[in-house]
PQR file with spaces between the fields and no chain letter, atoms N, CA, C, O and H, PARSE charges and radii, in Angstrom:
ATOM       1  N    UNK     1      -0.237    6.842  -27.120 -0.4000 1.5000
ATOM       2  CA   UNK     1       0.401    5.536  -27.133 -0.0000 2.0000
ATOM       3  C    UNK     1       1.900    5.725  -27.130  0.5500 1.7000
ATOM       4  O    UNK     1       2.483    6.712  -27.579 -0.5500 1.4000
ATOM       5  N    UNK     2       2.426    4.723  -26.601 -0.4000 1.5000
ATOM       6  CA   UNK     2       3.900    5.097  -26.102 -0.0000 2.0000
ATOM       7  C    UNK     2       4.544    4.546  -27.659  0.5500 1.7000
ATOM       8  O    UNK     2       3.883    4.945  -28.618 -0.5500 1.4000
ATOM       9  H    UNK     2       1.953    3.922  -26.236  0.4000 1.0000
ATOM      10  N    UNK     3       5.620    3.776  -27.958 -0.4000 1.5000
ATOM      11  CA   UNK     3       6.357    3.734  -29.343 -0.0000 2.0000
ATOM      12  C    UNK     3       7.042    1.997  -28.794  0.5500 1.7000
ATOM      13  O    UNK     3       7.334    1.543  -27.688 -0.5500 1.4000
ATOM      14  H    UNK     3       6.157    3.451  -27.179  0.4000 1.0000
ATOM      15  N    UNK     4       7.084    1.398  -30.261 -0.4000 1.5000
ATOM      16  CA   UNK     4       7.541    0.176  -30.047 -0.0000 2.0000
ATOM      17  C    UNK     4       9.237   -0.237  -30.233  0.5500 1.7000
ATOM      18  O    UNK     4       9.529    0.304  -31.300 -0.5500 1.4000
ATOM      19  H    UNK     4       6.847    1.766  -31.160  0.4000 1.0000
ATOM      20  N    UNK     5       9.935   -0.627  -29.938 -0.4000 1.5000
ATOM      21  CA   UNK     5      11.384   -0.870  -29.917 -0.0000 2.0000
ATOM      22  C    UNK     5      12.094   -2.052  -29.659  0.5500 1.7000
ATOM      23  O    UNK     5      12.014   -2.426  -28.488 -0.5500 1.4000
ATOM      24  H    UNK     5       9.698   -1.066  -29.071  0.4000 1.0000
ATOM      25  N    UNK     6      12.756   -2.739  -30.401 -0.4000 1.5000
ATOM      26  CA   UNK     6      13.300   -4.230  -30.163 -0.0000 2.0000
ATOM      27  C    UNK     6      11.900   -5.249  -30.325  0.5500 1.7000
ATOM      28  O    UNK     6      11.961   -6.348  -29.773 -0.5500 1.4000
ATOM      29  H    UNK     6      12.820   -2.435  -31.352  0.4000 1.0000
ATOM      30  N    UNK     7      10.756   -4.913  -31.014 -0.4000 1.5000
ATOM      31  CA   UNK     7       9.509   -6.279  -30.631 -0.0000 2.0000
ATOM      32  C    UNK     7       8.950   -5.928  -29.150  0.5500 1.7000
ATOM      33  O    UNK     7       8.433   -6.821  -28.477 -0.5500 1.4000
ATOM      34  H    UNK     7      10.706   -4.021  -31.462  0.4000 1.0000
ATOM      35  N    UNK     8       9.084   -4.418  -28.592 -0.4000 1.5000
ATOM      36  CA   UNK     8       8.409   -4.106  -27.204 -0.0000 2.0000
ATOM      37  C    UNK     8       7.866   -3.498  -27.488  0.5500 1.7000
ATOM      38  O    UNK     8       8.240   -2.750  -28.391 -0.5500 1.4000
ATOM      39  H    UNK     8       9.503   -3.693  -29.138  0.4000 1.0000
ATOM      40  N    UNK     9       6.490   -3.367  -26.885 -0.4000 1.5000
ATOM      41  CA   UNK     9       5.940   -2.033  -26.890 -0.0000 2.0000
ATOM      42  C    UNK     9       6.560   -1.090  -25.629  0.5500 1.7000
ATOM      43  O    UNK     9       7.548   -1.614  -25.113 -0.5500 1.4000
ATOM      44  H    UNK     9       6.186   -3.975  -26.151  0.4000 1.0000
ATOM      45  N    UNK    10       6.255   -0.101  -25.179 -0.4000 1.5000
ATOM      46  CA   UNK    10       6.610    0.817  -24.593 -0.0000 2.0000
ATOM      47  C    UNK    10       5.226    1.556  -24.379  0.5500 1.7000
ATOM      48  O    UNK    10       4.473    1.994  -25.249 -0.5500 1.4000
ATOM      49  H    UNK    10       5.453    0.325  -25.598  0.4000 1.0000
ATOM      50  N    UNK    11       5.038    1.594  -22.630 -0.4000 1.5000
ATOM      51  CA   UNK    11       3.734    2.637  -22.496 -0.0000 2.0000
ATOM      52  C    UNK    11       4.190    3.496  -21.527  0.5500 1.7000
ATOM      53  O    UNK    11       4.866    3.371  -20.505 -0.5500 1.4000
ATOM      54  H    UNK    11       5.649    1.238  -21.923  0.4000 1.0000
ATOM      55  N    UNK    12       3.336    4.927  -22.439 -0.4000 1.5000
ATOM      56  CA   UNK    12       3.331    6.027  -21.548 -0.0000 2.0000
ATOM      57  C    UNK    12       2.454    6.021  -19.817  0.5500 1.7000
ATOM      58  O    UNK    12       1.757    5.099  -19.395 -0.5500 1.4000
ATOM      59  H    UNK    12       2.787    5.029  -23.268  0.4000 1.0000
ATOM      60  N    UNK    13       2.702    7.047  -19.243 -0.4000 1.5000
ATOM      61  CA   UNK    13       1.768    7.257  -18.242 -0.0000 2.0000
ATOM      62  C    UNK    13       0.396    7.326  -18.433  0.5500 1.7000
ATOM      63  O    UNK    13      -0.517    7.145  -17.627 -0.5500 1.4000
ATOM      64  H    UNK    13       3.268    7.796  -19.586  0.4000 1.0000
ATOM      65  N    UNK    14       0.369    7.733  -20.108 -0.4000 1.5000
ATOM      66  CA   UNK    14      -1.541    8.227  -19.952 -0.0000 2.0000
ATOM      67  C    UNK    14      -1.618    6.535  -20.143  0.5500 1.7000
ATOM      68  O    UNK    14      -2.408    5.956  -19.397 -0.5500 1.4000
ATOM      69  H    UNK    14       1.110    7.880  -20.763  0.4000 1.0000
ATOM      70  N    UNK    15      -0.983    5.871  -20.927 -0.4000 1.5000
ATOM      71  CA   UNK    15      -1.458    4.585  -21.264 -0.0000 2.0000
ATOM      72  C    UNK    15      -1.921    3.958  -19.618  0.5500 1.7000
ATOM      73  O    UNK    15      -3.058    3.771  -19.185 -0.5500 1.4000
ATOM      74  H    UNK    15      -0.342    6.342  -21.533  0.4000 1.0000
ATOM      75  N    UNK    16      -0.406    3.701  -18.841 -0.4000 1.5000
ATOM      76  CA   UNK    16      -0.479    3.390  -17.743 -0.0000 2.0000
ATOM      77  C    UNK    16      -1.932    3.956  -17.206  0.5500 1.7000
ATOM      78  O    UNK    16      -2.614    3.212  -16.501 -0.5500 1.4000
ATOM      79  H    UNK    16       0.517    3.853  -19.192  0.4000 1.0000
ATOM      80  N    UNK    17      -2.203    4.718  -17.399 -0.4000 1.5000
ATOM      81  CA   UNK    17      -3.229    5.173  -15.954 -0.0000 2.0000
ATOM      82  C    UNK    17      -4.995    4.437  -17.026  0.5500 1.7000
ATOM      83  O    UNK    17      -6.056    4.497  -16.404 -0.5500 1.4000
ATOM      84  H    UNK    17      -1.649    5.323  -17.971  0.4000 1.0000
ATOM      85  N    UNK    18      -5.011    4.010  -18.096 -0.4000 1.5000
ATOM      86  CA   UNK    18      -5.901    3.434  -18.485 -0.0000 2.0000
ATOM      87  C    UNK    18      -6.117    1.926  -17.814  0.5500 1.7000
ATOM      88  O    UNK    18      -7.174    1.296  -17.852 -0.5500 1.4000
ATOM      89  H    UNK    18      -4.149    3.961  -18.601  0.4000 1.0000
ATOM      90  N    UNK    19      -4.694    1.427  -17.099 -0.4000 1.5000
ATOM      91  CA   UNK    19      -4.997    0.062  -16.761 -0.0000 2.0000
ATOM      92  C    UNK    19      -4.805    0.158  -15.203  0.5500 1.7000
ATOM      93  O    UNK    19      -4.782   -0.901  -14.577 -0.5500 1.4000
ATOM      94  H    UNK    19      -3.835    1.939  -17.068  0.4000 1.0000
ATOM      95  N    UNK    20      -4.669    1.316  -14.550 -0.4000 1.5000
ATOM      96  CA   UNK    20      -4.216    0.904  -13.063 -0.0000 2.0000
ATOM      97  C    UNK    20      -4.946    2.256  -12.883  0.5500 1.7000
ATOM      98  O    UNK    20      -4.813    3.128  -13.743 -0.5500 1.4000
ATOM      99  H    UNK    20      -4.687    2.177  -15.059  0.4000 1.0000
ATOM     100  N    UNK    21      -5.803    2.476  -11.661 -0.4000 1.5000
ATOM     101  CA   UNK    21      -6.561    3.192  -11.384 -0.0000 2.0000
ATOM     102  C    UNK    21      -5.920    4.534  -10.646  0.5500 1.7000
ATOM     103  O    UNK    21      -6.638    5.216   -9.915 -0.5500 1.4000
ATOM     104  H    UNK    21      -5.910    1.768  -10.962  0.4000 1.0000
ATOM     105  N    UNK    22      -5.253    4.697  -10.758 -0.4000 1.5000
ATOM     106  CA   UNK    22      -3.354    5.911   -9.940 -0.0000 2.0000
ATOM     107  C    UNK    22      -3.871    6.858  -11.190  0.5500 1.7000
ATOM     108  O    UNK    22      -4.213    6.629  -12.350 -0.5500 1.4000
ATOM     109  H    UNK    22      -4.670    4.142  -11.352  0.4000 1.0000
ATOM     110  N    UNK    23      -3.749    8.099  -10.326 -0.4000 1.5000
ATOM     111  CA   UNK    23      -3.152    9.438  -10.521 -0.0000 2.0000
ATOM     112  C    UNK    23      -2.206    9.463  -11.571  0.5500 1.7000
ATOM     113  O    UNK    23      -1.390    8.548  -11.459 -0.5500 1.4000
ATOM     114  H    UNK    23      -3.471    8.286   -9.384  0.4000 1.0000
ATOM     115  N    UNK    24      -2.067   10.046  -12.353 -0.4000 1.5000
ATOM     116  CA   UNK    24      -0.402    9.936  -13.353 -0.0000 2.0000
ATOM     117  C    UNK    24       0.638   10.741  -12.552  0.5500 1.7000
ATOM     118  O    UNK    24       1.720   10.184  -12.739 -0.5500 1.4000
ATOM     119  H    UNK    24      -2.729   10.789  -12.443  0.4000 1.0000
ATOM     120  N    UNK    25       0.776   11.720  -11.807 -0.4000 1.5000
ATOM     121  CA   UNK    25       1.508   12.341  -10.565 -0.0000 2.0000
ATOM     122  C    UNK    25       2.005   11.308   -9.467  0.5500 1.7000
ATOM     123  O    UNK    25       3.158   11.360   -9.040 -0.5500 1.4000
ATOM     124  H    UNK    25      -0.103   12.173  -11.655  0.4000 1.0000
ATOM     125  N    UNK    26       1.131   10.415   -9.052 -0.4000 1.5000
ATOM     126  CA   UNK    26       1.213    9.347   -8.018 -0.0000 2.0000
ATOM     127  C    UNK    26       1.952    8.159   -8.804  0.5500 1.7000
ATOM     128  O    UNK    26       2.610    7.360   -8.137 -0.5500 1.4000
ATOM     129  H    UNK    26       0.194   10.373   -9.398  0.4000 1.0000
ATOM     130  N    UNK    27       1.852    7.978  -10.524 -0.4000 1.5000
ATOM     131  CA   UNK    27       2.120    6.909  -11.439 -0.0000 2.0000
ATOM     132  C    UNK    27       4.014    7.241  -11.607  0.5500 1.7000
ATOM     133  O    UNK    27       4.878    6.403  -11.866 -0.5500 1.4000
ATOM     134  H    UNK    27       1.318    8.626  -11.066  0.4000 1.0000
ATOM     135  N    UNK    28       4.167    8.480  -11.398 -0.4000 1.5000
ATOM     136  CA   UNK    28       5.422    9.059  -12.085 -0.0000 2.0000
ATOM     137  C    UNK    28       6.397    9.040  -10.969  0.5500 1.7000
ATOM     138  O    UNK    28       7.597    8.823  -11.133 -0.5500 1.4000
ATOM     139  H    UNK    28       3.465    9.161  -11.187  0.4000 1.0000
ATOM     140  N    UNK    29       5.736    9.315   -9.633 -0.4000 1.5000
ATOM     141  CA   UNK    29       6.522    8.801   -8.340 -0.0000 2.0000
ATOM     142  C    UNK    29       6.959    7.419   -7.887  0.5500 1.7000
ATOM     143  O    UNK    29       7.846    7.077   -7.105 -0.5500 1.4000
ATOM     144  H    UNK    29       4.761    9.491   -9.500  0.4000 1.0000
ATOM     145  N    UNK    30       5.967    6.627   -8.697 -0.4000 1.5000
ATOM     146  CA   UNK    30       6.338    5.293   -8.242 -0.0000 2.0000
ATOM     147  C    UNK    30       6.926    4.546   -9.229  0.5500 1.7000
ATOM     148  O    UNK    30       7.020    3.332   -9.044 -0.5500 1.4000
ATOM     149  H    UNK    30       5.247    6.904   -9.333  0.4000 1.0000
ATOM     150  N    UNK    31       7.459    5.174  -10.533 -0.4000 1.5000
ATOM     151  CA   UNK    31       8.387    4.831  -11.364 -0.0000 2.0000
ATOM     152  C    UNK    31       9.630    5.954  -11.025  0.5500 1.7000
ATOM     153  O    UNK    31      10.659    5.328  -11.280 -0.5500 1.4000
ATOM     154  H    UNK    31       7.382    6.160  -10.684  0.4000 1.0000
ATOM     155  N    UNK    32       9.774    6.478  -10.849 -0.4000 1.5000
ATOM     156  CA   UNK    32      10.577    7.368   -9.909 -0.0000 2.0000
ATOM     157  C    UNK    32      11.417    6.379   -8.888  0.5500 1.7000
ATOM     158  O    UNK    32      12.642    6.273   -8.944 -0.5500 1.4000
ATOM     159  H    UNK    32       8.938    6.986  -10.642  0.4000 1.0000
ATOM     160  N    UNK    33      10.575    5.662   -7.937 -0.4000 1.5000
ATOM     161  CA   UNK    33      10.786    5.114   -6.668 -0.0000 2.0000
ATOM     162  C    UNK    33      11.627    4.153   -6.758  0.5500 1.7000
ATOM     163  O    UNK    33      12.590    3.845   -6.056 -0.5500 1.4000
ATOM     164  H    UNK    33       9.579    5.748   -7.892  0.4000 1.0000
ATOM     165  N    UNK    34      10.900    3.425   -8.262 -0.4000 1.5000
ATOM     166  CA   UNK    34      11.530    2.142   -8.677 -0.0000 2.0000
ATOM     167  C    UNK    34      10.124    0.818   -7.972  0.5500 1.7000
ATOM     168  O    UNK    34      10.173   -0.406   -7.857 -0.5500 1.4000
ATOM     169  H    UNK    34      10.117    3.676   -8.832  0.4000 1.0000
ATOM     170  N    UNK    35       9.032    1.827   -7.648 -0.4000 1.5000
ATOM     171  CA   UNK    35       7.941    0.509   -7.153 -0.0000 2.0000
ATOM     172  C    UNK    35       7.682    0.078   -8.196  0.5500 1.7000
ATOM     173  O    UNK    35       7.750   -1.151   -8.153 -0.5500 1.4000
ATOM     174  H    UNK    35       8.992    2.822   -7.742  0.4000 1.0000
ATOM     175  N    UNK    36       7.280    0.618   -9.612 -0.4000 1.5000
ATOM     176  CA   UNK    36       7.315    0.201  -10.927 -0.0000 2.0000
ATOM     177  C    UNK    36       8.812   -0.460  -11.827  0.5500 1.7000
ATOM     178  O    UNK    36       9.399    0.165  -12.711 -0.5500 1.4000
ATOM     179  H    UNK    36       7.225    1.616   -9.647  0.4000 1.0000
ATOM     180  N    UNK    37       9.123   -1.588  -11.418 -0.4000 1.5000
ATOM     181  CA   UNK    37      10.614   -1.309  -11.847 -0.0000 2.0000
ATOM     182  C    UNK    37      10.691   -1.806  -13.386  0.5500 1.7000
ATOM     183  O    UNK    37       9.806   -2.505  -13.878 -0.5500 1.4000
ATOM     184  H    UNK    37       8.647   -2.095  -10.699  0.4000 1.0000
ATOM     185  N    UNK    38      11.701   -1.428  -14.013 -0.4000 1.5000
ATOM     186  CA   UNK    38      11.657   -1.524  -15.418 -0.0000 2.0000
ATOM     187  C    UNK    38      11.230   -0.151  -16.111  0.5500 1.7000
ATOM     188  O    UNK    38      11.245    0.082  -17.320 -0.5500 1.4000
ATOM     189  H    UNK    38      12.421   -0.860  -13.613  0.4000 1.0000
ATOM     190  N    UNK    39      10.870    0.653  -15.143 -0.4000 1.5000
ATOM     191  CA   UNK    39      10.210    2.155  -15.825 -0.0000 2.0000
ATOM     192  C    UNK    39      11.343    3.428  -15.996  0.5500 1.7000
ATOM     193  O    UNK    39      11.945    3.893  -15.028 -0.5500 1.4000
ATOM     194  H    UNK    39      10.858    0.464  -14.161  0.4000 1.0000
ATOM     195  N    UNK    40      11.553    3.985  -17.637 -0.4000 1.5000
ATOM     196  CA   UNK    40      12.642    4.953  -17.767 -0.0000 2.0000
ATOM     197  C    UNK    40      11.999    5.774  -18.145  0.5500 1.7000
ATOM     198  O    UNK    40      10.795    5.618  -18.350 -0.5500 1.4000
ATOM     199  H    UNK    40      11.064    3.607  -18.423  0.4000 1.0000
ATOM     200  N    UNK    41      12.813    7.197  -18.398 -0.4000 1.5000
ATOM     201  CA   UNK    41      12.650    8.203  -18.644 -0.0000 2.0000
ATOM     202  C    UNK    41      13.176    8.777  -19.702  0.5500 1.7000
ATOM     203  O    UNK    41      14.369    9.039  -19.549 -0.5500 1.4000
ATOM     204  H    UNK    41      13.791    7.323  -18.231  0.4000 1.0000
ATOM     205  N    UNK    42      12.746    9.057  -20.678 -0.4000 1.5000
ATOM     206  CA   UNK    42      13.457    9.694  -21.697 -0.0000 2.0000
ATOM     207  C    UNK    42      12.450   11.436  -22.066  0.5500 1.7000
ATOM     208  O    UNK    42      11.241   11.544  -22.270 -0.5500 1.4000
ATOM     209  H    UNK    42      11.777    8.843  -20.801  0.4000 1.0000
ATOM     210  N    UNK    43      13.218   12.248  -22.043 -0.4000 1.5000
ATOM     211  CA   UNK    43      13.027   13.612  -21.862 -0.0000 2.0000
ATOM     212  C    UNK    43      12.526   13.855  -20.267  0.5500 1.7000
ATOM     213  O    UNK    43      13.134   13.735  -19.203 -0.5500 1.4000
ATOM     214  H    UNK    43      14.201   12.161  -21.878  0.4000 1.0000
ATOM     215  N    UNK    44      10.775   14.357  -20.670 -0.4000 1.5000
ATOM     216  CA   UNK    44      10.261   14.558  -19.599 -0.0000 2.0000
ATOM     217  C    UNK    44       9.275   13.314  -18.832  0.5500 1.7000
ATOM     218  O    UNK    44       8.940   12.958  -17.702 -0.5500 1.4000
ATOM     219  H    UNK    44      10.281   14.455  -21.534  0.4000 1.0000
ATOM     220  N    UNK    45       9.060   12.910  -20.360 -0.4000 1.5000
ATOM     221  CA   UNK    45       8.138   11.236  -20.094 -0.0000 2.0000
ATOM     222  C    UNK    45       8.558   10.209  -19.652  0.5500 1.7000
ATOM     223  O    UNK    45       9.752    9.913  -19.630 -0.5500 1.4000
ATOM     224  H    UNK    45       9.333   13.199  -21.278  0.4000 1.0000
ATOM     225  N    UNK    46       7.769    9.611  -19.292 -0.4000 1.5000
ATOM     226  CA   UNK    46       8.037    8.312  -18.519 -0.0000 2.0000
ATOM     227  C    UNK    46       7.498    6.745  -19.507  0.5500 1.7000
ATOM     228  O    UNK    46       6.410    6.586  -20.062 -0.5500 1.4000
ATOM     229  H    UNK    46       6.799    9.852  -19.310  0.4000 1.0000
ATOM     230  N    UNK    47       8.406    5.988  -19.470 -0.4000 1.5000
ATOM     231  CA   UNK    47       8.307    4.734  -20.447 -0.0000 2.0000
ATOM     232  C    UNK    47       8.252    3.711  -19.656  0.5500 1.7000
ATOM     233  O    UNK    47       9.235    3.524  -18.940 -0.5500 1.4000
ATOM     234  H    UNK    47       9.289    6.117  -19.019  0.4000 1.0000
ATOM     235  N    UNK    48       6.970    2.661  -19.550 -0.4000 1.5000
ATOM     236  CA   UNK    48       7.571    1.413  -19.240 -0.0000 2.0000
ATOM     237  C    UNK    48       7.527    0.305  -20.098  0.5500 1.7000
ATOM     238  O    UNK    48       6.685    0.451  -20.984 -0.5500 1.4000
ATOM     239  H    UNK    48       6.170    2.813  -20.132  0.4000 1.0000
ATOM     240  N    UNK    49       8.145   -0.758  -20.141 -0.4000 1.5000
ATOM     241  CA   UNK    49       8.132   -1.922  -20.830 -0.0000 2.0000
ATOM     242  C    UNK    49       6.605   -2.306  -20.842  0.5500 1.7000
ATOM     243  O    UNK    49       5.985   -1.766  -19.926 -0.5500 1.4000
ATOM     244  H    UNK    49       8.829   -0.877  -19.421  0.4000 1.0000
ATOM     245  N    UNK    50       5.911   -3.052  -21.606 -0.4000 1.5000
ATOM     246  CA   UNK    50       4.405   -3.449  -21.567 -0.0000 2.0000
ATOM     247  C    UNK    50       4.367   -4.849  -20.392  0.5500 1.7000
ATOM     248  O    UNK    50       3.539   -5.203  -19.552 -0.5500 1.4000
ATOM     249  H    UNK    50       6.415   -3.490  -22.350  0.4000 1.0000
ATOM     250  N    UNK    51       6.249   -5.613  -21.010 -0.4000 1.5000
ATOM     251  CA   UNK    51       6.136   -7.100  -20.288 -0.0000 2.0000
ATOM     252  C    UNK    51       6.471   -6.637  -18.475  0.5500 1.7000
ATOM     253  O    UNK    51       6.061   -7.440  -17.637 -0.5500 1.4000
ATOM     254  H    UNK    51       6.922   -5.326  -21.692  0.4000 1.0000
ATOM     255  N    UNK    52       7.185   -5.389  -17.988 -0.4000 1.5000
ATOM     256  CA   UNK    52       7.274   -5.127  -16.971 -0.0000 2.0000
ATOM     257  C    UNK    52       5.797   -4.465  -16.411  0.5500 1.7000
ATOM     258  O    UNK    52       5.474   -4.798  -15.271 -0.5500 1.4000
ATOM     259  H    UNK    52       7.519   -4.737  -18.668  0.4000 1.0000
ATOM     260  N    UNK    53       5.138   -3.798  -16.953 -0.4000 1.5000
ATOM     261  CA   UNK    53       3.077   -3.932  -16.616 -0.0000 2.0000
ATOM     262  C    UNK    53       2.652   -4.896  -16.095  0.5500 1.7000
ATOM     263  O    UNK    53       2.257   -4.971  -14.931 -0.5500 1.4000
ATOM     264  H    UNK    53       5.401   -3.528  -17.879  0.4000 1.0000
ATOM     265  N    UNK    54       2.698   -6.082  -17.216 -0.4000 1.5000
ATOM     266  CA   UNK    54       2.345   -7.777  -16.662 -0.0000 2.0000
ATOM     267  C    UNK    54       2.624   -7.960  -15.291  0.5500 1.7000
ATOM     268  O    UNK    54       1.825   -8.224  -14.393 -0.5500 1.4000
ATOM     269  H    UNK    54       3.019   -6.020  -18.161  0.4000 1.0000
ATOM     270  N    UNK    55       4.406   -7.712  -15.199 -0.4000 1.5000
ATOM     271  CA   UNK    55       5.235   -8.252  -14.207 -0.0000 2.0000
ATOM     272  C    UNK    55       4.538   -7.967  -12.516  0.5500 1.7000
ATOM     273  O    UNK    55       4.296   -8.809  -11.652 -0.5500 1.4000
ATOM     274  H    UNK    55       5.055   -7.498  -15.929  0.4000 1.0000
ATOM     275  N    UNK    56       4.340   -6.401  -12.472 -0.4000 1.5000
ATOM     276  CA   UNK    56       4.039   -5.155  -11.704 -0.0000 2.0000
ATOM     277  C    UNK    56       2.572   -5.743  -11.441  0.5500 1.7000
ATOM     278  O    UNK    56       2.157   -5.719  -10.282 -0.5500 1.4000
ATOM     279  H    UNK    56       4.536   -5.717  -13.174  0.4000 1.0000
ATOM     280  N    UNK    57       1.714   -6.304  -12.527 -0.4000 1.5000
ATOM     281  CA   UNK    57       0.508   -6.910  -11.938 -0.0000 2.0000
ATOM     282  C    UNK    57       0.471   -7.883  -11.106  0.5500 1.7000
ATOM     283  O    UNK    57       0.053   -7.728   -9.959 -0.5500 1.4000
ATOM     284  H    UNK    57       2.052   -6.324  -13.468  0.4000 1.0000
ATOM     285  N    UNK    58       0.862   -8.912  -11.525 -0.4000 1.5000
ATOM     286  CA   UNK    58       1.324  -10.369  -11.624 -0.0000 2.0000
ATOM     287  C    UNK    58       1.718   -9.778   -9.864  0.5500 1.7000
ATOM     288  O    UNK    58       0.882   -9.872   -8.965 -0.5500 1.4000
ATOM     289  H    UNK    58       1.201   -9.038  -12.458  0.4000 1.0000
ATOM     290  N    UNK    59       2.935   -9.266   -9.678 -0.4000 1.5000
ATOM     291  CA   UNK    59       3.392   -9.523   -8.139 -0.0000 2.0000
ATOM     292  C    UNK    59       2.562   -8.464   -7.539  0.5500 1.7000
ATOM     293  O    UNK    59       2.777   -8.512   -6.328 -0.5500 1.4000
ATOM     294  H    UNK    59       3.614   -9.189  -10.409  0.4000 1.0000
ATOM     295  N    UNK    60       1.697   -7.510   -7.812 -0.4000 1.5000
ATOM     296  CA   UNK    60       1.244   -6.798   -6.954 -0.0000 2.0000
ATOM     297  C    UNK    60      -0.391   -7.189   -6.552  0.5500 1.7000
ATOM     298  O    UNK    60      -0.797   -7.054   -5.398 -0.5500 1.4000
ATOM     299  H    UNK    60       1.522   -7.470   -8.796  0.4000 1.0000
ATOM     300  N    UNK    61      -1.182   -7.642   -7.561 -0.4000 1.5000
ATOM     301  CA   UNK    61      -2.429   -7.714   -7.223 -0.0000 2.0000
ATOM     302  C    UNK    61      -3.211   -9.543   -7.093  0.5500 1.7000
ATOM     303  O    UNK    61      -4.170   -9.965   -6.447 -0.5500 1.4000
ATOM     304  H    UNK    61      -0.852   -7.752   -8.499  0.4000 1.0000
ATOM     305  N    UNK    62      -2.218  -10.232   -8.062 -0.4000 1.5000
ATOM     306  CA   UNK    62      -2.595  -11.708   -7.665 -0.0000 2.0000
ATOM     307  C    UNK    62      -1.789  -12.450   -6.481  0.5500 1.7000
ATOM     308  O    UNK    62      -0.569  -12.380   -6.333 -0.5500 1.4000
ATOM     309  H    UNK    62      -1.438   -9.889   -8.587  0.4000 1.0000
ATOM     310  N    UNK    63      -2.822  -13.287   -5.536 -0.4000 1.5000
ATOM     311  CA   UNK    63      -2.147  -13.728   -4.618 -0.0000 2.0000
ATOM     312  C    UNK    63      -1.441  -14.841   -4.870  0.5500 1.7000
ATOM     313  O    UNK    63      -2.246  -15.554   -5.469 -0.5500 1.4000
ATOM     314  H    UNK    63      -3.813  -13.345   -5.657  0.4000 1.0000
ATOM     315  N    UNK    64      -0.359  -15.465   -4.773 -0.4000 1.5000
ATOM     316  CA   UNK    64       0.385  -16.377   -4.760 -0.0000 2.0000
ATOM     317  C    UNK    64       0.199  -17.635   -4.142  0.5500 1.7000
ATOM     318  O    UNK    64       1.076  -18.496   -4.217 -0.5500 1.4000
ATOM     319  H    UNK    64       0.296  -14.886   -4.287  0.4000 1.0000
């Protein structure tokens, strides 16, 4: 589990790859890319916001 900060949670890649069916290699490129946006890096790990998850769903898999 990733760590909470300001009232956010924060998820890792392993978290990430429990809700989106991606590779964590393929997960780390596309926070890399910025296709995940809102996603940082601190050391070697990768962090994203939980409300930028939502966001990343929301515009990628429901149709409008």
């Amino acid at each position: 589990m990733g760590f909470k900060f300001n009232g956010e949670n924060y998820l890792t890649i392993s978290d990430l790859q429990k809700v989106l069916p991606i590779h964590p290699t393929t997960l780390c490129k596309m926070c890399k890319n910025g296709e995940i946006s809102g996603a940082g890096k601190i050391g070697k790990q990768w962090y994203l916001p939980e409300s930028k998850l939502e966001e990343y769903l929301q515009n990628s898999f429901i149709k409008k």
